[in-house]
N, C-alpha and C positions, 0 to 999 in steps of 0.2 A: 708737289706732284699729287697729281688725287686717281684715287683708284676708283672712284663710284662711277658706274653706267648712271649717267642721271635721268637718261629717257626711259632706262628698264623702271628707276628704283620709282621717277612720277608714274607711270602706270601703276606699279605695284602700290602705290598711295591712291590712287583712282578706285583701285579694285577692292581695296580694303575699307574703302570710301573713308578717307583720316582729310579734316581740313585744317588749313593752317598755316604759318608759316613754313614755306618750305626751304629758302633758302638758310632762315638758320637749322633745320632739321640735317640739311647738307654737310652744312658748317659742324655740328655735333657728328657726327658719325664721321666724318673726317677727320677730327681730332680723337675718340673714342677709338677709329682705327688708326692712328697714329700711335697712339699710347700702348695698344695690342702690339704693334708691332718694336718697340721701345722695349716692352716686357719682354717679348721672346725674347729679344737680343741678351740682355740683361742673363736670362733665365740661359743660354746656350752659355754664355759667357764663365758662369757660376759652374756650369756641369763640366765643360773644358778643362775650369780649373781643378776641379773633383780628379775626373779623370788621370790628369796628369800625377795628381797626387798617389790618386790610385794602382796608377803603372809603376810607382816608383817602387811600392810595398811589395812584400814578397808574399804569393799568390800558389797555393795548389790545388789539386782537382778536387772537387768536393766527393768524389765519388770514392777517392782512394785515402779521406779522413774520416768520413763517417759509417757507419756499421747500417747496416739494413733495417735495420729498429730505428734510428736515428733518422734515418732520411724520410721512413714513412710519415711521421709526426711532424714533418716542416709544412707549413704552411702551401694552399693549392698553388698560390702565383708564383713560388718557387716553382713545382713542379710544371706548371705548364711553361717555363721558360726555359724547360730542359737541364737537369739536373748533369748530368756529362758536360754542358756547358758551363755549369755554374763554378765559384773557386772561394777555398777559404782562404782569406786575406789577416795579414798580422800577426805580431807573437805571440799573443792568446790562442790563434785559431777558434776565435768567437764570432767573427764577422761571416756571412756569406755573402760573396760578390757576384750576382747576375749580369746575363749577358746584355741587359739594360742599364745595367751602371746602378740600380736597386742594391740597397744593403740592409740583411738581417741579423741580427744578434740570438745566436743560438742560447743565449739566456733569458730571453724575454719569455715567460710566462707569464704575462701579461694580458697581451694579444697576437697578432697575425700579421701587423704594421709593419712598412718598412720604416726605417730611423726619420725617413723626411714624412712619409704622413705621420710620425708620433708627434713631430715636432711640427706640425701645424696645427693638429687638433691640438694643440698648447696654447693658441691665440686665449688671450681672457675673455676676448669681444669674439660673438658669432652674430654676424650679419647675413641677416634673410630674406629672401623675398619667393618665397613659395607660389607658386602658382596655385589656383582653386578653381582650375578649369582643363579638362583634356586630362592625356593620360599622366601629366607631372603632380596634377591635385591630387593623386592617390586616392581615388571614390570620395574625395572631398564633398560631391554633392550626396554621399550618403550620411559618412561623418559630420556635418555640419549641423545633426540635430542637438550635437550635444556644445552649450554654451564656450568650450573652450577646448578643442581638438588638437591635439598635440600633432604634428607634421610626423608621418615617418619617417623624412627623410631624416631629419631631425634627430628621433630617437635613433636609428638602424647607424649613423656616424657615433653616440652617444656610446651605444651598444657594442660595437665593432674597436673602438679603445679600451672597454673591461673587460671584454672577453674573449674567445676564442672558438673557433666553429666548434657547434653541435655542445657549446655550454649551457647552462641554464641560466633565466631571468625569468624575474619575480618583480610583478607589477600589480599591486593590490588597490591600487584606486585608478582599474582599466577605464574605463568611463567606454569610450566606441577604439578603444584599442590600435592608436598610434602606436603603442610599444610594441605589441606583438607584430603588427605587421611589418614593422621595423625591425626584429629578432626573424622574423620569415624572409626576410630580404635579402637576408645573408646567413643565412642557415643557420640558425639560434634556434633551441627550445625555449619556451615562455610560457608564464602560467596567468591567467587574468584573475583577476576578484574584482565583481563591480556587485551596487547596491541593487543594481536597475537592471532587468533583463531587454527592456529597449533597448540601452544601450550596446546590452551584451549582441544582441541580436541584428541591431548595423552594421556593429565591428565583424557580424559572420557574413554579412549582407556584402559589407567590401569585400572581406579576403577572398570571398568566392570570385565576386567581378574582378577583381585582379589575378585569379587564379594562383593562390597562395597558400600552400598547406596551412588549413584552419589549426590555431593553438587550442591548447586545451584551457576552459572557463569556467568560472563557478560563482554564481550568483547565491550573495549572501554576502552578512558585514564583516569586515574584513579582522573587525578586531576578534570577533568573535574566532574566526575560520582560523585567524592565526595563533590564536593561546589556547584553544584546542588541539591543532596541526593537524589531525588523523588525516582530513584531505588534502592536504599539502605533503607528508611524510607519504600517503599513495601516491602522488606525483612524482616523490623525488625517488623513491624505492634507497639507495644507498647514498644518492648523489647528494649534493646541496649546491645553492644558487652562488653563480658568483657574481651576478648582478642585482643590486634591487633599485629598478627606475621607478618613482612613483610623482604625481604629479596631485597632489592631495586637494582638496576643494579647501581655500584658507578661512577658516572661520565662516563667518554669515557673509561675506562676501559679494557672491552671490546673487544674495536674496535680498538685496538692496535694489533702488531706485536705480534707472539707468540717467548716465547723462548724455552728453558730447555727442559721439555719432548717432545715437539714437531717434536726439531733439533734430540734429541737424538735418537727417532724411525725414522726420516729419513720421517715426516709427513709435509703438510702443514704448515707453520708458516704466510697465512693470519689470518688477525682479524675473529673473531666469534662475531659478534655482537647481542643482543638478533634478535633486526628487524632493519630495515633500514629506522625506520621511526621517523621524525623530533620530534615529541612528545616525542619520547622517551627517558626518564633520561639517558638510555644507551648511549646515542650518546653527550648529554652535556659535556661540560667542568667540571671541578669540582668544580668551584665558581658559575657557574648558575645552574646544578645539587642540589648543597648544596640549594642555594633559592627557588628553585622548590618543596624541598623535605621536607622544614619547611612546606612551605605553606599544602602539603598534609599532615602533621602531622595534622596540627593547624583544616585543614576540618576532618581530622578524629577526632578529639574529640568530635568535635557533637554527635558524635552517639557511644561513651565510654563511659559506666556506672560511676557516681564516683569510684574514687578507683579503676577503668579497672587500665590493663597494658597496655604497649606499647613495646614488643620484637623487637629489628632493629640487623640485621646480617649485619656487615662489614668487609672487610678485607683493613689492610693495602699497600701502594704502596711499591717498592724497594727505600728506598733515594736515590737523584739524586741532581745532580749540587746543591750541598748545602743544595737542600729541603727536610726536614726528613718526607714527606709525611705519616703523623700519624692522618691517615684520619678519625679514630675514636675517636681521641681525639680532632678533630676539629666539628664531628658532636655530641658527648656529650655536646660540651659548649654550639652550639646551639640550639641543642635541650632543655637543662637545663634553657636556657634563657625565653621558652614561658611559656607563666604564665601560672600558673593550672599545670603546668608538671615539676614532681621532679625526676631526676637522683637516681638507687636505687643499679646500681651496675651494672659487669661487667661477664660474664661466658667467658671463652676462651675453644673455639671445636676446637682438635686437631685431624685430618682425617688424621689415620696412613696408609690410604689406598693410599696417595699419592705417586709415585714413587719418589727415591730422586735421584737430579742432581749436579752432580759438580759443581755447578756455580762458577765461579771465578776463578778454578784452571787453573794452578798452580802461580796463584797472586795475589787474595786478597779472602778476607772474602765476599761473598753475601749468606748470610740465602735462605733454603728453607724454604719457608712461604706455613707450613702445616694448621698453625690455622686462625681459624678469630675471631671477635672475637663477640660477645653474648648481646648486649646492653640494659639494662631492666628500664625501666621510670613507673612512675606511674600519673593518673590522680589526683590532688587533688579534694577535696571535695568544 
């Protein structure tokens, strides 16, 4: 059975002027809508069986278990689902059950999550394909001065699993400020530190065009700002962060030679270095980079709540003369080594938005290195 208008969908290929084959184009989005429709069934199928289960549990009104203190502090999508509607479910009376079939755990402080978005942002693999155009690129075409812009959509899902509205996050290598505007997205406080007031200064270029309460920023190096703290401790007044996202420039990285898509479009292949300035982790080696970058871990706990996190983005090198440069498996150990701080596990973001290059042909194997990879620590108590 096919559900495609084929004479709407050939105009609308006219009109967007796309050449090609069309009949396998048919052929794909027939099947792609086939498979959509596969899933719901699937997905209705699974909630049914929820459901059932659900009714079988014993259920009272949320209104006549919890105290008025209690119900203020639940999360908003509770409340806009009608709290009179809602019921505590189970012998605990931990669970809250929404008139959506949504359930929350009145002991999660954590986050804001229902149990089923905890348990997707569990995936180990995040697949992407961000848009860098219109309003889904998030002032992408403002962002895009700086060599490696971190997506908010990205960070703001990141953000929205360690914390909970109106917490703090601490991102010290802001660069044009993926993080905050990702913490602005969902009603986060966040603080930037970048080396570069360019930088600083796109990141206020977007939030404005997006119309997003501007975070607060401070240009200056991060290690210094942080084992001083005076400007950080006036930020937090009594609070402390229970996020720290940082997205750190690896070693001289960087400031190397480009290759692949570079050579392929027939573009520049100098270095892109964040700045050209001696402070900056960007321009270090990878063994004095790595020493530098403990120490700004170790000053940022100060101001990590027990039990904060610590999210670090890296990607690994291409192996070379021998060295399998698995630069995240070198800054897991030492990070895992500072006391107070436990290793909790690994995400890997795969950005399918990257173009792929031949490398190596026609002679050996060299990986396009689309992902990086996700690093997650926690503060002990």
């Amino acid at each position: 059975m096919s559900f495609l208008d084929k004479k709407k969908l050939e105009q609308h290929i006219k009109d967007k002027k796309i050449k090609g084959d069309l009949s396998k184009l048919f052929s794909d989005i027939e099947k792609a809508n086939n498979k959509l429709i596969q899933d719901f069934k699937l997905t209705y199928k699974k909630k049914k069986r929820v459901d059932d289960i659900n009714d079988k549990k014993e259920k009272k009104p949320l209104l006549k278990i919890l105290s008025k203190e209690q119900t203020k502090i639940l999360p908003d999508w509770i409340k806009k689902e009608g709290l009179s509607k809602c019921f505590i479910m189970g012998n605990t009376s931990k669970t809250i059950l929404t008139p959506s079939g949504k359930k929350y755990n009145l002991d999660n402080k954590l986050n804001d999550l229902t149990g089923g978005e905890w348990s997707y942002f569990l995936r180990s693999v995040i697949n992407t394909r961000y848009s860098t155009q219109g309003e889904e690129s998030y002032a992408h075409d403002i962002r895009k001065i700086h060599p490696s812009p971190k997506p908010p959509q990205l960070m703001r899902d990141i953000i929205k699993f360690f914390t909970k509205k109106n917490e703090l996050v601490l991102d010290y290598f802001m660069g044009v400020g993926g993080t905050l505007i990702g913490a602005s997205l969902i009603e986060r406080k966040a603080l930037g530190i970048d080396l570069s007031s360019k930088y600083i200064n796109a990141y206020k270029k977007a939030s404005k065009k997006l119309n997003l309460n501007e975070q607060i920023t401070i240009k200056g190096d991060s290690l210094d700002l942080l084992k001083n703290g005076k400007e950080i401790k006036k930020f937090l007044g009594k609070q402390k962060f229970s996020l720290i996202a940082i997205d750190p420039p690896y070693g001289d990285m960087m400031s190397r030679e480009k290759t692949g898509e570079a050579m392929k479009k027939n573009q520049s292949t100098k270095s892109t270095p964040f700045t050209k300035l001696n402070k900056d982790l960007g321009n270090m080696n990878w063994n004095d980079f790595l020493n530098q970058f403990v120490k700004s871990i170790k000053y940022s706990m100060n101001f990590l709540k027990d039990r904060g996190h610590i999210v670090v983005f890296i990607k690994d090198l291409q192996p070379k003369n021998g060295s399998v440069n698995l630069l995240h498996a070198d800054l897991i150990q030492k990070l895992n080594d500072i006391e107070n701080l436990n290793y909790l596990g690994t995400k890997i973001w795969s950005d399918e938005s990257i173009n792929l290059y031949p490398y190596g042909y026609p002679f050996s194997f060299v990986a396009n290195q689309l992902h990086q990879y996700i690093l997650i620590f926690r503060k002990k108590i």
